[in-house]
Backbone bond lengths (Angstrom), bond angles and torsions (degrees), N, CA, C in turn:
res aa  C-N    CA-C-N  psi(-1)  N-CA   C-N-CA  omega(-1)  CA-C   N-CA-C  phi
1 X - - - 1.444 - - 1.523 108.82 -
2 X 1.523 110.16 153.05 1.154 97.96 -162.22 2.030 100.91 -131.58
3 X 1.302 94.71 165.44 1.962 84.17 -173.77 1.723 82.10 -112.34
4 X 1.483 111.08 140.45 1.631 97.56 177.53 1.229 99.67 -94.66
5 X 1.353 117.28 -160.05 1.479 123.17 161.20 1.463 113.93 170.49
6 X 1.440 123.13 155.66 1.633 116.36 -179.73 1.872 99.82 -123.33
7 X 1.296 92.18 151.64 1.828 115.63 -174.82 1.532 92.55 -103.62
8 X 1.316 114.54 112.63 1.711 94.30 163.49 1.451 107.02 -148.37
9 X 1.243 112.94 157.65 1.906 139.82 -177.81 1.508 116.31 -85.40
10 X 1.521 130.15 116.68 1.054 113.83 141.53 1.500 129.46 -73.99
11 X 0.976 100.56 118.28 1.948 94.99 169.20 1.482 113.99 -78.04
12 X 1.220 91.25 167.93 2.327 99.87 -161.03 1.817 82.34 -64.62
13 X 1.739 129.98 -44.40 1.094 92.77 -174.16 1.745 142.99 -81.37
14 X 1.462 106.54 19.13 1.023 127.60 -173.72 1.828 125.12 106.87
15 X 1.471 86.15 -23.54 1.805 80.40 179.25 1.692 107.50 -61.15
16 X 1.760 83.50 -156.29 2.248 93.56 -176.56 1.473 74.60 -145.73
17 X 1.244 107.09 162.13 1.333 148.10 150.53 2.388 104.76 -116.26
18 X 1.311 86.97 150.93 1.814 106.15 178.72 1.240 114.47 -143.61
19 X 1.332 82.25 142.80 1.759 94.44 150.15 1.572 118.90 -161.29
20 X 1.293 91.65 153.09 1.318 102.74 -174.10 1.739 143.44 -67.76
21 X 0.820 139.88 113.92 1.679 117.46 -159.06 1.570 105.64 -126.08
22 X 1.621 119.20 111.00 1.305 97.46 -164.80 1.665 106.38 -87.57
23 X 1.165 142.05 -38.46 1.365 133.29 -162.45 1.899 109.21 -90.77
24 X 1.419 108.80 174.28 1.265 109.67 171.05 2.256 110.51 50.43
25 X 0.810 130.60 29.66 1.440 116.54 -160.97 1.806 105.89 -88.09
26 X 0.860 110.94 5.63 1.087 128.93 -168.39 1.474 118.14 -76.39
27 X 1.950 140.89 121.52 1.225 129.20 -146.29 1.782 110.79 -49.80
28 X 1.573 121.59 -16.85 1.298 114.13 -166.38 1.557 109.73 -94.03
29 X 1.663 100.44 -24.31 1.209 107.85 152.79 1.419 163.83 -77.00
30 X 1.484 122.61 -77.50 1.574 141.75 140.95 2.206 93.19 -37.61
31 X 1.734 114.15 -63.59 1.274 94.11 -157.31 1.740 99.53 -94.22
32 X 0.840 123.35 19.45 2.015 108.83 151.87 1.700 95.71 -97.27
33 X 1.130 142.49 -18.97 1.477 118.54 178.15 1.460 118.92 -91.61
34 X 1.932 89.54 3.20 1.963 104.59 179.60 1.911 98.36 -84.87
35 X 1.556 101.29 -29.41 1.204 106.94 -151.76 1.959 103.69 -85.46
36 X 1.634 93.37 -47.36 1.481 97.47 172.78 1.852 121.57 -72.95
37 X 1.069 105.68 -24.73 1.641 100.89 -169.10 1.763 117.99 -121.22
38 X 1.120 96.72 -7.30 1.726 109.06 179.74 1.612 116.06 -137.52
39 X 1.602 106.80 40.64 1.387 101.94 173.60 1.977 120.21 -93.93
40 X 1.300 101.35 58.65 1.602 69.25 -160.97 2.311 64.34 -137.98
41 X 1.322 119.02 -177.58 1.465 135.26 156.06 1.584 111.85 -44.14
42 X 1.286 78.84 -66.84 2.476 84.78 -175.69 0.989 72.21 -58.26
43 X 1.786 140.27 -119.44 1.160 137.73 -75.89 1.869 99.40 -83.96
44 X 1.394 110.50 -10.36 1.299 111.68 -161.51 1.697 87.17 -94.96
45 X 0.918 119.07 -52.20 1.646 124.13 173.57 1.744 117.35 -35.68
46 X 1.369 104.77 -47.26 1.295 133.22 164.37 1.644 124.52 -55.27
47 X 1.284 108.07 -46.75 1.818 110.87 176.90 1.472 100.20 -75.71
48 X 1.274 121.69 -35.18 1.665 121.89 -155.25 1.551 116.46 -94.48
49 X 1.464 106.96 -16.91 1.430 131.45 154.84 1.147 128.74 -68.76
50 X 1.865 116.76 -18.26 1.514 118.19 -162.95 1.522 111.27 -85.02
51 X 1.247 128.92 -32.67 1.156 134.15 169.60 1.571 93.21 121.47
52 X 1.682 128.40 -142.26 1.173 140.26 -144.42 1.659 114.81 -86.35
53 X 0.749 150.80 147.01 1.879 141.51 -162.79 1.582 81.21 -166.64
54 X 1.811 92.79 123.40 1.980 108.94 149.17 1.196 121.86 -56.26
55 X 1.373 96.57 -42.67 1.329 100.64 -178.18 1.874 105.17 -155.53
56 X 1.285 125.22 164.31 1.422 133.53 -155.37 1.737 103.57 -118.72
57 X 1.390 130.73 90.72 1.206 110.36 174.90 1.780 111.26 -127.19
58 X 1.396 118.16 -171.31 1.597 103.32 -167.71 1.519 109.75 -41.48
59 X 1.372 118.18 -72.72 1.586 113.21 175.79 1.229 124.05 -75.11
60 X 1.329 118.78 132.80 1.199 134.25 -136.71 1.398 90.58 -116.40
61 X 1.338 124.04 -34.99 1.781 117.42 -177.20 1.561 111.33 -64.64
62 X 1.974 105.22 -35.89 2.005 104.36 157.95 1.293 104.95 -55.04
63 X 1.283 111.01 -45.45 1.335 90.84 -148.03 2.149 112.63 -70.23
64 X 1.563 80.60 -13.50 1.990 79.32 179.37 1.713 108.41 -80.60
65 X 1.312 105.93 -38.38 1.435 138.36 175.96 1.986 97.89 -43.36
66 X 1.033 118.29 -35.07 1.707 122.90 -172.96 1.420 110.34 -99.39
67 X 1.495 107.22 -37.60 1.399 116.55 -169.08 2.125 113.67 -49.39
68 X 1.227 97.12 150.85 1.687 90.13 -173.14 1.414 97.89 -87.28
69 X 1.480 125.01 -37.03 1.910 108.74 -173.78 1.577 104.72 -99.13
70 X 0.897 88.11 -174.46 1.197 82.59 173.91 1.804 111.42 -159.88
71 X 1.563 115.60 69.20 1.171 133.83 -164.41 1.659 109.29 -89.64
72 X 1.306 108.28 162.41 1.537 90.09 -178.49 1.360 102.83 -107.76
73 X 1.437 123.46 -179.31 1.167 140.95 171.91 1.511 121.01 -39.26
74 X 1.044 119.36 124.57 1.784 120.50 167.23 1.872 116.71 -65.16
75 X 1.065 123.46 128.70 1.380 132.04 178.77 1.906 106.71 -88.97
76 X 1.281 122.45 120.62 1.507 103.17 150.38 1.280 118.46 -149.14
77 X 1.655 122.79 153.55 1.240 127.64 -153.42 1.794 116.31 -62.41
78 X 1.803 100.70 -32.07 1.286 85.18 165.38 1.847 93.68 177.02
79 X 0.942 107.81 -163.29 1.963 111.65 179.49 1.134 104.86 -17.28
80 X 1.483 110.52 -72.74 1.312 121.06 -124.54 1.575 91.55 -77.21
81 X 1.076 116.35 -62.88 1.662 121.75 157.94 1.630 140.32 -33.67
82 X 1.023 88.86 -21.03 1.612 118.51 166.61 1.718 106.51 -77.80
83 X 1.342 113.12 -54.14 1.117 117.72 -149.75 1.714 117.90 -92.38
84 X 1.836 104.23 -24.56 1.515 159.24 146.71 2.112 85.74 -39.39
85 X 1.158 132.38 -96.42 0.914 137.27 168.74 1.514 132.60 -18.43
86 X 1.888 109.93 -59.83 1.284 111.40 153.28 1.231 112.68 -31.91
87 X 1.639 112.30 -84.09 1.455 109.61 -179.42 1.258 127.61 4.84
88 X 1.736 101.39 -83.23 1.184 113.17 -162.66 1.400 118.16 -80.89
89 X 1.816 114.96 17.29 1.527 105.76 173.35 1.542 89.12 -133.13
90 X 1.213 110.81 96.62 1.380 110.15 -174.61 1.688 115.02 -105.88
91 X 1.465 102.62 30.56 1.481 134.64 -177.86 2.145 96.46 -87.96
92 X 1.343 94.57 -45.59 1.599 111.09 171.98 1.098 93.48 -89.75
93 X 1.643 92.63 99.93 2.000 122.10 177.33 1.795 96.64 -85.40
94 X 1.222 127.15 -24.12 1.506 107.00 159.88 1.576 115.92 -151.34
95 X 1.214 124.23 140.01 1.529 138.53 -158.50 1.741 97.83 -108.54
96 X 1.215 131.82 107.49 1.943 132.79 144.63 1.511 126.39 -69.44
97 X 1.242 84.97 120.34 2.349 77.88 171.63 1.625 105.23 -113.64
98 X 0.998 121.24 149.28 1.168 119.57 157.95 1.239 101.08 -98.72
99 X 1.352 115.89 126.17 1.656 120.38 159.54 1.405 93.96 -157.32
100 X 1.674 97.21 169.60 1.827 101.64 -176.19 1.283 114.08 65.83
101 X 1.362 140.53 -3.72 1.009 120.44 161.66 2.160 94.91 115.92
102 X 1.584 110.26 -13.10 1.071 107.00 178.72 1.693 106.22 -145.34
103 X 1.747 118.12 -176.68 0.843 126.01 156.19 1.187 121.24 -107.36
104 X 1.881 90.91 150.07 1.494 113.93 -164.15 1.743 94.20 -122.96
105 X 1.601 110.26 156.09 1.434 115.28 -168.26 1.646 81.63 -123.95
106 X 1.725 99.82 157.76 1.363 151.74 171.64 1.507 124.84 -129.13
107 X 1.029 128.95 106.36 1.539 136.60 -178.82 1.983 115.20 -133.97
108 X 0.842 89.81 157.63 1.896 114.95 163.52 1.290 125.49 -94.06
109 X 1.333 117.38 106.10 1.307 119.64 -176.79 2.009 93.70 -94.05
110 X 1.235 114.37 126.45 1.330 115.55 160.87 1.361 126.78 -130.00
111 X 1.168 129.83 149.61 1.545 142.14 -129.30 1.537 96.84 -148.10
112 X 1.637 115.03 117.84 1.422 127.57 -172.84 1.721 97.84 -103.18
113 X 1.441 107.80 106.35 1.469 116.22 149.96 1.921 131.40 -77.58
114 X 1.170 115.02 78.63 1.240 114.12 -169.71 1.512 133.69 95.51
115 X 1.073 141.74 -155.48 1.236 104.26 -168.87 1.993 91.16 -165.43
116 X 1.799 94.80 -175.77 1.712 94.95 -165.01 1.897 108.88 54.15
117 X 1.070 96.09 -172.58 1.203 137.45 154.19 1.760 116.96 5.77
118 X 1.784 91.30 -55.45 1.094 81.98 -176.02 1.816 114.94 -149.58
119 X 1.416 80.78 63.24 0.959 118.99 174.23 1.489 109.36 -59.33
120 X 1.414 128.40 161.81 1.613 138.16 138.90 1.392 135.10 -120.47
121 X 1.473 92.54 148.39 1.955 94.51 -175.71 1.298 105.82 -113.54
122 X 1.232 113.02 124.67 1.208 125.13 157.51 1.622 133.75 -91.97
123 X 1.077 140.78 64.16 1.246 158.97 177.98 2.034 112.84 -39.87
124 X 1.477 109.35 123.91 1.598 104.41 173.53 1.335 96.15 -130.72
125 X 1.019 130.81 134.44 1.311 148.58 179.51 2.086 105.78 -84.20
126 X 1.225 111.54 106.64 1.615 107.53 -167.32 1.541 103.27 -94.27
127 X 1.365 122.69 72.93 1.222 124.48 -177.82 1.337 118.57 -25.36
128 X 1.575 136.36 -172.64 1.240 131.56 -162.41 1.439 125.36 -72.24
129 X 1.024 115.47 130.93 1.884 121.34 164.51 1.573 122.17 -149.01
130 X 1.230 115.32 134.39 1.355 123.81 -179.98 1.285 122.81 -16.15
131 X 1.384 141.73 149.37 1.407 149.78 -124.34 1.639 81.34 -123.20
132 X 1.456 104.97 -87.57 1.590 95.76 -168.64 1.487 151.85 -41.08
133 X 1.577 96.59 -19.95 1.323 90.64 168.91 1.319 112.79 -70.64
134 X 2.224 111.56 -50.06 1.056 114.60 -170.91 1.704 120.46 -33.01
135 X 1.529 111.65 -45.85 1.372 141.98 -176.72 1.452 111.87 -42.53
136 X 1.560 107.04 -63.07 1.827 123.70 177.10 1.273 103.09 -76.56
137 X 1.262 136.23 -12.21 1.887 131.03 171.30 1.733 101.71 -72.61
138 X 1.542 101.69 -48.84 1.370 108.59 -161.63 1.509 100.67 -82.93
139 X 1.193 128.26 -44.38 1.507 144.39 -174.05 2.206 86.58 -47.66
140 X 1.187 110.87 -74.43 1.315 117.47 -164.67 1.724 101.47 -64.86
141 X 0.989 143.62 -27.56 1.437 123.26 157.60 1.359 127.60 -71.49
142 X 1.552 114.57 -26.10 1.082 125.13 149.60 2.069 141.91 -25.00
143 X 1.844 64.48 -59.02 2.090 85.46 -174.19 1.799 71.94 -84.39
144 X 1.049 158.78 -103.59 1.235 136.28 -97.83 1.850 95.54 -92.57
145 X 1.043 126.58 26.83 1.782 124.73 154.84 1.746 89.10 -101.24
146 X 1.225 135.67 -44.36 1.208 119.49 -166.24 1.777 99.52 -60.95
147 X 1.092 100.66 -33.68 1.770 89.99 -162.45 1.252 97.91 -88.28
148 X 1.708 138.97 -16.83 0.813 117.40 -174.26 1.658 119.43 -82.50
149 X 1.987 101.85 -14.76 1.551 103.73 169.11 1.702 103.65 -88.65
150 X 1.042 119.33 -27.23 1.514 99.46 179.21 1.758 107.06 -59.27
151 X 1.189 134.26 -35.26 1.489 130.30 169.55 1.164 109.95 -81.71
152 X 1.036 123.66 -18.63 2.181 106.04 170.43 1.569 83.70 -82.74
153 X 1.358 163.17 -47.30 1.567 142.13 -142.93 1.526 102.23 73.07
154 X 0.867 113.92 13.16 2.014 111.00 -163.38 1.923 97.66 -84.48
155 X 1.116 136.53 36.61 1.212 154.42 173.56 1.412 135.41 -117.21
156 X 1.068 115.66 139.00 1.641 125.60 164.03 1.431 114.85 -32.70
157 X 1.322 79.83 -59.92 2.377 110.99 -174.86 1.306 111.02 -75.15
158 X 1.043 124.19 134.56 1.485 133.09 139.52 1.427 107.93 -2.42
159 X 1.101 122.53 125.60 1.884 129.43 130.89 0.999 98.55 -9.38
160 X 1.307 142.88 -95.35 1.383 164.15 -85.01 1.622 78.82 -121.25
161 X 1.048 142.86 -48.57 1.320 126.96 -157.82 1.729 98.84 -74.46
162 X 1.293 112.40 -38.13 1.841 115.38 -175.01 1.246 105.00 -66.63
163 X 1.413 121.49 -26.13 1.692 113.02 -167.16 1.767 111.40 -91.72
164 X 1.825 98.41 -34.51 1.616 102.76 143.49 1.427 125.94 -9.75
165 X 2.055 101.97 -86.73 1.280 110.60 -168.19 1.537 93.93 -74.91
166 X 1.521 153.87 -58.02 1.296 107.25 170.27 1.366 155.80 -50.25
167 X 1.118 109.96 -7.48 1.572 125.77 160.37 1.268 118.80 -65.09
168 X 1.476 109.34 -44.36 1.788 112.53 166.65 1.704 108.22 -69.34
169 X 1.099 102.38 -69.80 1.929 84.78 172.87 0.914 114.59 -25.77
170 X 1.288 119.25 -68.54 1.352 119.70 -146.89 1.564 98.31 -64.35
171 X 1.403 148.23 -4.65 1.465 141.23 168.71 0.886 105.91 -82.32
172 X 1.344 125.72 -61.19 1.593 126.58 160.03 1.636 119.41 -7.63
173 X 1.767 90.92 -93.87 1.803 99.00 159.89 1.026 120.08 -10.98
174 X 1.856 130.51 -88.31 0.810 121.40 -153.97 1.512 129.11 -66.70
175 X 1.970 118.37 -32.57 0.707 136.33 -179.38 1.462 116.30 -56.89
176 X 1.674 105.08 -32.82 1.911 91.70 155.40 1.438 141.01 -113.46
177 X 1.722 89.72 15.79 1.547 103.68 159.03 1.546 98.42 -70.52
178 X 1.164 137.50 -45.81 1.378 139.55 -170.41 1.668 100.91 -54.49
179 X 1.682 113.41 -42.35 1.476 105.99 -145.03 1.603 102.87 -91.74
180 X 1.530 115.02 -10.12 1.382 159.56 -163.52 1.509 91.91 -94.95
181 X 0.939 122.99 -62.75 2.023 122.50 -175.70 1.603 99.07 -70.67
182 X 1.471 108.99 -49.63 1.870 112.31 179.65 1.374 110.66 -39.20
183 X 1.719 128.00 -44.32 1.491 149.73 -141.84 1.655 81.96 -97.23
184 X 1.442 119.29 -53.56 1.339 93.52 -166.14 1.875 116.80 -99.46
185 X 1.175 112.29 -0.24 1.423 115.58 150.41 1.517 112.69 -44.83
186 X 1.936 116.94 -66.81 0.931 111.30 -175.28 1.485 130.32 -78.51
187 X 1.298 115.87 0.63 1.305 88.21 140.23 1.609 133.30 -137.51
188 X 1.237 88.20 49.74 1.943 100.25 153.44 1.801 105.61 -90.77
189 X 1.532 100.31 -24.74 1.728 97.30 176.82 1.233 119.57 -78.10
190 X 1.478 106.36 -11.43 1.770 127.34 -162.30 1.828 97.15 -95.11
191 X 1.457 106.70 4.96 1.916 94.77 168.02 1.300 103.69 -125.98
C-alpha cells in the first residue's frame, strides 16, 4: 500500500510546477526528506520540476533513476488551480509547496461513519499549513510507537532495532523543533 503525495513550486510569478511521489508521502516521510535535503529555492524548484519519483530520498537523480514511470511534471497557472486540482485527486492524501521561502503541508482528514460493508467516508481536504510543525507533531508520535513496540517485543526486529529508528527521529525532531521555535521567535521580534 502506498501513501501518495505531490512536491510542488511556486514560481515568483505565481504559477506551480509538480510532481508526483507515490510511496512514503507522508510528513515523516516524502516531508522530512522535503525538509532535510530540499530546503533551499534551487533544490525545491528542482524536486518539483522532476516529474514522477517511487519514492523521494536525499538524491534525487536515484531517486528518478529507480522510479517505475516516468511522467513529467504538472504545470498550473496559480493557487487556485493548484488547489482546484488537489481537490479533485484526493488519491494524493498529502500535497507540499514550497513558497515563502518554506514548506507548507496539505492533507485529508477522513472520518469513518459505521462500519463493514457499509460503511461511509467522509473526506476534508486541510488546505495549506506549515511543514515543520506538522513534521515534529508527527515525528514525536512516531518515535514514541517505535519505543512503545520495541518494549512490547511484539516484532519481527529486535527491540534494539525500534529504539534505533527512534533515536534517529528523535534528532531529526528535535533539530526542527529548534529551527521551528528559531522561525517563530523571529518573527514575534520582527513586530
Amino acid at each position: 500500500m502506498s501513501t501518495n503525495s505531490v512536491v510542488a513550486y511556486m514560481r515568483e510569478d505565481g504559477s506551480i510546477v509538480s510532481s508526483y511521489v507515490h510511496y512514503d508521502g507522508y510528513e515523516t516521510g516524502v516531508g522530512g526528506t522535503l525538509l532535510e535535503h530540499y530546503s533551499s529555492d534551487e533544490l525545491a524548484e528542482k524536486v518539483a520540476s522532476a516529474g514522477y519519483f517511487s519514492s523521494l530520498s536525499g538524491d534525487m537523480e536515484a531517486s528518478l533513476s529507480d522510479s517505475v514511470h516516468t511522467e513529467k511534471s504538472d504545470e498550473f497557472e496559480g493557487i487556485i488551480e493548484f488547489g482546484e486540482w488537489l481537490l479533485e485527486n484526493s488519491h494524493l492524501e498529502f500535497g507540499y509547496l514550497w513558497t515563502d521561502e518554506k514548506w507548507m503541508v496539505s492533507s485529508w482528514t477522513t472520518t469513518v461513519k459505521g462500519v463493514g460493508p457499509y460503511a461511509e467516508y467522509d473526506s476534508t481536504w486541510n488546505e495549506f499549513h506549515e511543514l515543520i510543525p506538522a513534521y515534529v507533531r508527527e515525528g514525536r508520535k512516531m518515535i514514541n510507537r517505535f519505543r512503545d513496540i520495541a518494549l512490547e517485543g511484539k516484532s519481527d526486529y529486535e527491540p534494539d532495532v525500534y529504539d534505533t529508528m527512534a533515536d534517529e527521529m528523535e534528532v531529526s525532531v528535535d533539530k526542527w523543533h529548534r529551527i521551528g521555535m528559531g522561525e517563530i521567535a523571529r518573527e514575534v521580534l520582527s513586530v
